[in-house]
C-alpha positions in Angstrom: -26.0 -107.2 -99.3 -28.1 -104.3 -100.1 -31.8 -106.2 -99.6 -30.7 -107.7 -96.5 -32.9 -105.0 -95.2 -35.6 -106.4 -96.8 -35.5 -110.0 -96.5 -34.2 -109.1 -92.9 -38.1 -107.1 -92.6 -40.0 -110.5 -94.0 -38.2 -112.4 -91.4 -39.1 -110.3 -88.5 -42.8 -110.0 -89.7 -43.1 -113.9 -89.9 -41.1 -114.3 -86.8 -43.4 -112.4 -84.7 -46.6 -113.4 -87.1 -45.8 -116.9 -86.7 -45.1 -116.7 -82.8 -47.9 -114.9 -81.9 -50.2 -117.6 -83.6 -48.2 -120.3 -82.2 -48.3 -118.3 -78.5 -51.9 -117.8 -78.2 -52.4 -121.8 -79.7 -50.5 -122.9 -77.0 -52.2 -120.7 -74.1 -55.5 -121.9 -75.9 -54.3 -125.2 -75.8 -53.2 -125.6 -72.2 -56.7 -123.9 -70.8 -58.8 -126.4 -73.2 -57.3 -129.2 -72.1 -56.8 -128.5 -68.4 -60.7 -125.9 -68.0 -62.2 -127.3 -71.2 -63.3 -130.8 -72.8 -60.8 -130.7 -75.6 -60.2 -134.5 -75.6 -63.6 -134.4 -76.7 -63.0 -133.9 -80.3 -66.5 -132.1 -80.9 -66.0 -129.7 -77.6 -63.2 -127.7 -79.8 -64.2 -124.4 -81.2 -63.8 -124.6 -85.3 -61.6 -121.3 -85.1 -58.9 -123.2 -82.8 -58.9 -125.8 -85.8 -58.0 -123.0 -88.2 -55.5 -121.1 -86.3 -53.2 -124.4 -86.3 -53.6 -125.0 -90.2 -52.7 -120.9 -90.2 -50.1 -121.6 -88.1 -49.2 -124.7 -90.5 -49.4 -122.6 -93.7 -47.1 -119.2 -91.6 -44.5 -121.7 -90.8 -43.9 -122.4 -94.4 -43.9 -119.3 -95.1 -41.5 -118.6 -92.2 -39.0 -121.1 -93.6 -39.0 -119.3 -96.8 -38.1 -116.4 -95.4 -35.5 -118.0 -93.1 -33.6 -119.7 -95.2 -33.4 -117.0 -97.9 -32.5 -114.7 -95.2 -29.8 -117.5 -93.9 -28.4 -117.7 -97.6 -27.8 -114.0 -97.4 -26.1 -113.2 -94.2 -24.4 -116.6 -94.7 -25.0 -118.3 -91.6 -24.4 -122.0 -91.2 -25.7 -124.8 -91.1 -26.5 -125.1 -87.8 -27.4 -121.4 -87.1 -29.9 -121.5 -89.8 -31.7 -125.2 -88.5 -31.7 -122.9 -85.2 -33.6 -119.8 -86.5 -35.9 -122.3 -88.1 -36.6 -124.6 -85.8 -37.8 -121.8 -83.4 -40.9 -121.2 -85.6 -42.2 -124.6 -83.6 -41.2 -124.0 -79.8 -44.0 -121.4 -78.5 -42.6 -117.9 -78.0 -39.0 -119.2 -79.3 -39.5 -117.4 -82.7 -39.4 -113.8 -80.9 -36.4 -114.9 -79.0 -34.4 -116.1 -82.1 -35.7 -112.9 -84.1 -33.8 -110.8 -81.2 -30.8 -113.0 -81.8 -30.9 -112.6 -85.6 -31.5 -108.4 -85.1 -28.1 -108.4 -82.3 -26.4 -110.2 -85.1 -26.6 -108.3 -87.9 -26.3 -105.1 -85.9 -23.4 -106.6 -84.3 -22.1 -107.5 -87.7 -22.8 -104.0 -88.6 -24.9 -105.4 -91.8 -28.2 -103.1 -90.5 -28.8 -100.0 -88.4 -28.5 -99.8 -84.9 
């Protein structure tokens, strides 16, 4: 296990990468539709286009990153669909990158 601290570094940065895109989407998202013409197609800025094919392209990224860091701590099946799943739920990525970071620590894999 001795680059667990390494792929356990790419997951963190894509956790929090991917959540912050997917955060400020989602606050974007709620103020254009409820303040803003958004169901106008045209009304919507081209840089809140581009943020959700970003956030599109992270998340694949992310799940790279999840699984191979899944593979190596060995987590099942259903913790792993967790971890990766919360790459999609706004601000759920940060929560299940706290999870992973109490586990290993927990597991005494990384340092406290």
């Amino acid at each position: 296990m001795k680059n667990l601290s390494g792929a356990f570094l790419r997951y963190r940065i894509m956790a929090w990468v991917t959540g912050v895109v997917l955060a400020s989407l989602t606050v974007w998202l709620v103020v254009g539709y409820g303040f803003l013409d958004y169901a106008n197609t045209e009304s919507k800025p081209d840089l809140y286009r581009l943020l959700w094919m970003a956030h599109g392209w992270l998340y694949v990224i992310y799940l790279v990153v999840g699984v191979d860091l899944a593979f190596r701590v060995r987590y099942s099946v259903g913790r792993t669909l967790g971890i990766l799943i919360a790459g999609t739920i706004p601000f759920a990525s940060f929560f299940a990158e706290a999870f992973v970071h109490r586990d290993l620590v927990r597991r005494e894999l990384l340092p406290a």
